[in-house]
C-alpha positions, 0 to 999 in steps of 0.5 A: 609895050609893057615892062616886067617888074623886077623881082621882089624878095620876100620882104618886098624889096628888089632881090639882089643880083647874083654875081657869078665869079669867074671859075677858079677864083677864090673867095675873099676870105680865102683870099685874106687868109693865104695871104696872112699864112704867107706872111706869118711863114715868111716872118717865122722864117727870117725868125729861126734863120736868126734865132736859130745860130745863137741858140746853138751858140748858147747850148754849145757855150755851156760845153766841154770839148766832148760835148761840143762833138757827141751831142746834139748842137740844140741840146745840153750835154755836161753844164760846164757853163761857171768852168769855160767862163773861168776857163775864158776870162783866166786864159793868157792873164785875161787879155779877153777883158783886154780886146773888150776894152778895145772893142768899147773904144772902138765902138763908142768913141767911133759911134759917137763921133761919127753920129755927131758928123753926120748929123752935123752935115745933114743938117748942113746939107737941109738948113744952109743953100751952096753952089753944088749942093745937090751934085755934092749930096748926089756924091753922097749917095753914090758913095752909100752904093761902094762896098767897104771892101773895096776901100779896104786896100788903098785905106790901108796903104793910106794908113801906112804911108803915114804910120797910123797901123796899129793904132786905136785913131786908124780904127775910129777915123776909118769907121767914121768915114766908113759910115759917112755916106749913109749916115749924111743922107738919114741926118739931112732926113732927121734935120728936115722932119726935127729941126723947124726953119722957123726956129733957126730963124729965130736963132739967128734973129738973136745973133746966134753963130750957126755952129751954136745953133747947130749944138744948142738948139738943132742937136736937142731937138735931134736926140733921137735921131741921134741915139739911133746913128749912134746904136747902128754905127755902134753896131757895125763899128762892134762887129767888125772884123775886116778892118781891125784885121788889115789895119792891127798886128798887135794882139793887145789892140784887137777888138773882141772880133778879132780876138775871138778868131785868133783863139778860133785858128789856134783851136786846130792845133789846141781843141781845149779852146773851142769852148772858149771861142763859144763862150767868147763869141756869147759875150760879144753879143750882150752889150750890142743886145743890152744897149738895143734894149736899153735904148728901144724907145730912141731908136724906134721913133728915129727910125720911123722918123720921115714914114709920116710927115 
């Protein structure tokens, strides 16, 4: 029985089959295509959903009252920008420059405290072995899952107890503890990917005490790691509102936050404030925005700490 020969191309090599696809498929480079044009959309979405209230924020910020009413949220009216900063920084004898120092003492001094805990306890969570360590660090996570709101009533009931509203410590210890949860999982995730075993054991070959290990080799080692707990906590200790107002009912210690609100309920009554509230509100943003930027370079690599390992 005789073979048939398949069929050559006219170079003389074996032609290659056609393969058919199935009816309705796409070819591949359609395919490509419409999944980069879903991505872009998507991005540039998440882009203006972002972008979009700030610029308003802006162009409402260089307004007067009039303006703010009669003319388009994404347009100029009168430039009266150099006027409602005067007009912002002179009302009530400046307390904005009051509420600014507040919100620097707040958010640094809580950021910096609370990114040096919890590096403190996830490297003791990494380095050191325990009865119960794993059920412990299992609470830990379990404690991330708890919305801060529902703290937020027996925090303050606690804080009264003992007479500690209306002060700055209230706002500092209840946003460090605040941000504990969290920040305890990524230091045991930054002091495994940071800190070599072989180096603590080296340290403790010299008679090193572990705290000084801790701060004298592990802490460099995890700088990092440790500007960007610092810029994340900064944030949220910054922006928040819901804390500072259970827990203040003096005006002369409000974080900027919670200034800016106050000036936004009296503006019912008094529509010449509004402006303020716009300009007040663009000031809230500049050092959030300054100390991102200023620090990009740290807190990109912490954050791509542990992708790769």
């Amino acid at each position: 029985m005789s073979v048939a020969a398949p069929a050559l191309a006219p170079t003389g090599t074996p032609a290659r089959p056609v393969v058919s696809r199935p009816p309705g498929s796409r070819p591949r480079w359609l395919a490509a295509v419409m999944n980069r044009f879903v991505v872009n959309a998507v991005l540039v979405l998440a882009v203006l959903y972002t972008f979009l209230p700030v610029t308003w924020l802006l162009f409402a910020a260089t307004k007067d009252r009039q303006d703010l009413v009669r003319t388009s949220g994404f347009w100029f009216g009168t430039v009266r920008i150099a006027e409602n900063i005067q007009a912002t920084f002179a009302f009530e004898d400046g307390i904005i420059w009051r509420w600014l120092l507040n919100s620097a003492v707040y958010a640094i001094g809580g950021a910096a405290l609370a990114a040096f805990i919890a590096l403190l306890g996830g490297y003791a969570f990494d380095k050191f072995t325990f009865p119960g360590k794993n059920k412990l660090f299992g609470l830990v996570l379990t404690a991330t899952m708890i919305p801060a709101t529902v703290l937020a009533m027996p925090t303050y009931l606690l804080a009264s107890e003992v007479g500690a509203t209306n002060t700055y410590s209230v706002i500092i210890v209840v946003s460090v503890f605040a941000s504990l949860p969290f920040g305890l999982y990524m230091g045991r995730v930054f002091s495994s990917t940071h800190v070599p075993n072989e180096i603590v054991e080296a340290a403790r070959v010299d008679g090193a005490s572990e705290f000084m290990i801790f701060l004298r080799v592990a802490l460099p080692m995890m700088r990092s790691p440790y500007l960007t707990l610092f810029l994340l906590t900064f944030n949220g200790i910054w922006n928040d509102f819901y804390t500072p107002l259970l827990m203040l009912s003096d005006h002369m210690l409000y974080p900027l936050s919670l200034g800016i609100y106050g000036w936004f309920k009296e503006a019912t009554a008094h529509p010449g404030l509004y402006p303020m509230v716009m300009v007040g509100s663009v000031i809230s943003l500049i050092p959030v925005v300054a100390l991102f930027l200023s620090l990009q370079k740290y807190w990109k690599s912490g954050l791509t700490t542990g992708a790769l390992k």
